[in-house]
N, C-alpha and C positions, 0 to 999 in steps of 0.2 A: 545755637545761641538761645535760641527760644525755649528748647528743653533745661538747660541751664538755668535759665531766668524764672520757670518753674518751678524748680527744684528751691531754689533758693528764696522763692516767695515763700513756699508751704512751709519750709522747714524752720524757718526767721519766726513763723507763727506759733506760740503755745499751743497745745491742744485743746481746742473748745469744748470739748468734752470731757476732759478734767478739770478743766476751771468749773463749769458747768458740776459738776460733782464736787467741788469747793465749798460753791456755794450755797448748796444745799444744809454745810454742815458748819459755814461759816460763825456760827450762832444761835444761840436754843431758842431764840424767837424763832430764824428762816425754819427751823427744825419744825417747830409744832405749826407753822403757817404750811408747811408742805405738808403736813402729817392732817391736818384739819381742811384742805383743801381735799389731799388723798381719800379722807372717810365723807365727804360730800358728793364727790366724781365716783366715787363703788358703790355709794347708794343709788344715786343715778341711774348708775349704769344695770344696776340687780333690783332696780326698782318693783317689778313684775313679780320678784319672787323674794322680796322683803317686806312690801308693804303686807300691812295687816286685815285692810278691808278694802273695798272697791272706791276708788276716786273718785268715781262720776256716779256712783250709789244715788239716789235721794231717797231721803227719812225724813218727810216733816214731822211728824214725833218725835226727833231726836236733834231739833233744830238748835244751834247755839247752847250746847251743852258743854259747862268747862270740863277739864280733864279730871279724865278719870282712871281708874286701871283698864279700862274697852278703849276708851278714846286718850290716847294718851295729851294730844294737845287740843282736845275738845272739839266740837262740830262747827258748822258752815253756818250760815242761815235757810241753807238746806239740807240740814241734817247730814251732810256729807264729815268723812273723818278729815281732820286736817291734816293731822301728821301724814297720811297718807296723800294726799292731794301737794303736797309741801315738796314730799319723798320725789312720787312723779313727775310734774313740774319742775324739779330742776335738770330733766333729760330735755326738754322743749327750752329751758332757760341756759342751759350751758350748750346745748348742740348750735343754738346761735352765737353765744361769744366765741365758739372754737370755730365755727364755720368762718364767722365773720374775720376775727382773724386769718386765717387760710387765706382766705380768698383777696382780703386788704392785702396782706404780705406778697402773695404771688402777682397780684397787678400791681402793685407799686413796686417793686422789685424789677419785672418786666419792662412799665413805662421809664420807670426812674434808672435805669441800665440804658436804654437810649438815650434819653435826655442828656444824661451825663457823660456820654460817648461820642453821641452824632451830635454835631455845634447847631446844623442846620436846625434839625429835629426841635435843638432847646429850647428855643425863642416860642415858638408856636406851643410846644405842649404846656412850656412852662406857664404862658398865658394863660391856658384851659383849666393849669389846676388853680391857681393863684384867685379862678372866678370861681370856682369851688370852694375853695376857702375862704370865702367873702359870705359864702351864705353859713349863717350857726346850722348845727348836726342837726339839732333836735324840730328848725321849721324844715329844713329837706327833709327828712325822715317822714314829717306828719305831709307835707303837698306829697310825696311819692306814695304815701298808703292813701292819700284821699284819690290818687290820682287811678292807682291800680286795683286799689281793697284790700282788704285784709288776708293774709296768710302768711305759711310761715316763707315763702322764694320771697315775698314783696317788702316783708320785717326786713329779711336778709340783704337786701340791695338797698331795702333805705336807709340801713344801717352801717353796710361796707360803704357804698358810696363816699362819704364823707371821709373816711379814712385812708381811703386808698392816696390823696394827695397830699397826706403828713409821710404814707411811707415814702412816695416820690421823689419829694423834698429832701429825704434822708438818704436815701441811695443815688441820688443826685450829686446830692455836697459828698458822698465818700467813693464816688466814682471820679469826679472831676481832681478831689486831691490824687488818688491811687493811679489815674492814668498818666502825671509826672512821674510816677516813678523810672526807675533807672530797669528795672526788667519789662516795665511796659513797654519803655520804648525799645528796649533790645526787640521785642516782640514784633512791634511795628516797621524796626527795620529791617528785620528777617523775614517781610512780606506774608508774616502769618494774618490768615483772614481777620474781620471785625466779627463775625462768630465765635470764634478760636480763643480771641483775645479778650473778650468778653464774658465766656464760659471759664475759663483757666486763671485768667489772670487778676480780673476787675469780681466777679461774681463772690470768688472766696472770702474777699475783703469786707464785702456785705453783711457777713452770714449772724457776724455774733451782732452789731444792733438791730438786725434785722429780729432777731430771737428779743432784745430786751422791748422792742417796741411791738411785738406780736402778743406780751403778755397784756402790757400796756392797755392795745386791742380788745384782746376778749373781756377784762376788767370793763373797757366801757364799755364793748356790745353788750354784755348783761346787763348794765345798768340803765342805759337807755329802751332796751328790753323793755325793761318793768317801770319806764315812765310811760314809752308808748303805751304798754299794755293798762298802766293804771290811768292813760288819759281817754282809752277806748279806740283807742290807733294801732292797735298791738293785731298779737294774733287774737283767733276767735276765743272769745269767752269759754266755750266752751270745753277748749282742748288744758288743761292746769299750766301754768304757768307762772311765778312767782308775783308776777305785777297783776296778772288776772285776778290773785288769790286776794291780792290787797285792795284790787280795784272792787272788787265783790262787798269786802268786808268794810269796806270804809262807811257805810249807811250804819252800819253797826257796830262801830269800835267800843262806842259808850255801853253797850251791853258785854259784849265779850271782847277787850282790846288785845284779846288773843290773835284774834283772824288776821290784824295786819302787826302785830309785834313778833311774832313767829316768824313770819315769812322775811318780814323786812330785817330781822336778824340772819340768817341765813344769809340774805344778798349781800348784806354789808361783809360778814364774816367771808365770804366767798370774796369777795371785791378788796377786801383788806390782806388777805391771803396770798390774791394771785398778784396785788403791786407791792408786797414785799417780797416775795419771791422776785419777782423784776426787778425789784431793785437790790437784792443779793446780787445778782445775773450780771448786773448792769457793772456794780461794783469790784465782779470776779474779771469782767469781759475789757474793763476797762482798765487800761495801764496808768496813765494819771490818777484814778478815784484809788489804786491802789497802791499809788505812789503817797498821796493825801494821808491814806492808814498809816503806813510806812512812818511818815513823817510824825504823825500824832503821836 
């Protein structure tokens, strides 16, 4: 019965990974927001051996110089190249919104899989997040970097932290409906374990908001990123970083308002990028949003 109840879960379900490939193509915005996201994540990624000069260079001779054909988007106020520094810094600005992500998904996925399972379990954890969600992102972020220091493991927890009891909340409420179903319980009365039934039967149901609210995630890890970083809560100054570059440049916008309009275009374009892609995702993943279309 249990293998039955299976069978007929998975297959009742579209393929997340076609819709998922839907929605990529569902329209020439999602198009160029993937394609403008994709040429920011390769630079990143090939940063080492695309930039043009050295990031952490200094040239006070070459201080605050606008663009030119050497410096394509002008210098630092220490002579450093920006484009280069820009290029750089978004591998220390995007390896946190992906990490943060990750790690938000897989423990709120984890706790929120209990919570919505074991009755015992829900009353107690639920309390725990519900006190976490009472405090705003951005004062827990700055007490846990005043509390540990700066770097990049301490950005990273005081910025997952906070999220981790939105994803809870989410696999919470789609555990709690999913476990009335009519194959859960075939499950439970075929004496299959609460590992079993939890892994197989409740887990899959997860998977596609877990994907729209993971974009969700990284969107705001980077942006909080580069507020920590631009309020000097971030990581070290020294390592590039898109808030760093801004936090740097803001004594000197009025000479060159390059320093933080470059950068801060970037984040927004990366930020604007990845919650329309989520909400393609959201829109493909969701049978009502595309019942809505349908209708329109």
């Amino acid at each position: 019965m249990s293998d039955t109840s299976l069978v007929f879960s998975r297959d009742a379900r579209p393929s997340i990974w076609r819709k998922l490939r839907e929605a990529l193509t569902s329209s020439p915005v999602v198009l160029v927001a993937a394609l403008v996201l994709a040429v920011i994540v390769l630079a990143a990624l090939l940063a080492p051996w695309v930039v043009p000069h050295d990031p952490t260079r200094l040239t006070p001779s070459l201080r605050l110089r606008p663009p030119d054909g050497t410096f394509w988007l002008g210098t630092d106020a220490y002579g450093r190249d920006l484009f280069s520094r820009i290029v750089m810094g978004g591998r220390m600005s995007l390896a946190i919104g992906v990490s943060a992500a990750v790690v938000a998904v897989a423990a709120g996925m984890a706790l929120g899989l209990m919570a919505g399972y074991v009755r015992w379990l829900d009353a107690v954890l639920m309390r725990f997040v519900d006190g976490l969600m009472a405090i705003p992102n951005i004062l827990l972020a700055i007490a846990i970097v005043a509390l540990w220091g700066a770097g990049f493991w301490t950005v990273l927890i005081a910025i997952t932290l906070p999220e981790v009891p939105r994803v809870v909340r989410l696999v919470r409420s789609v555990v709690l409906s999913a476990r009335e179903e009519p194959y859960v319980e075939a499950a439970i009365a075929a004496g299959s374990s609460t590992w079993l039934i939890m892994r197989r039967h409740l887990l899959p149901n997860t998977i596609a908001p877990l994907i729209v609210q993971g974009t969700y995630i990284c969107a705001s890890a980077i942006l909080v990123e580069a507020i920590l970083s631009f309020l000097g809560a971030g990581i070290n100054p020294e390592t590039p970083t898109w808030g760093n570059i801004m936090a740097e440049g803001r004594l000197f916008f009025q000479i060159n308002p390059g320093i933080i309009l470059w950068p801060g275009l970037v984040v927004s374009l990366t930020i604007l990028a990845i919650n329309l892609l989520g909400d393609a995702v959201r829109d493909a993943l969701d049978p009502r949003m595309a019942k809505r279309g349908i209708d329109r």
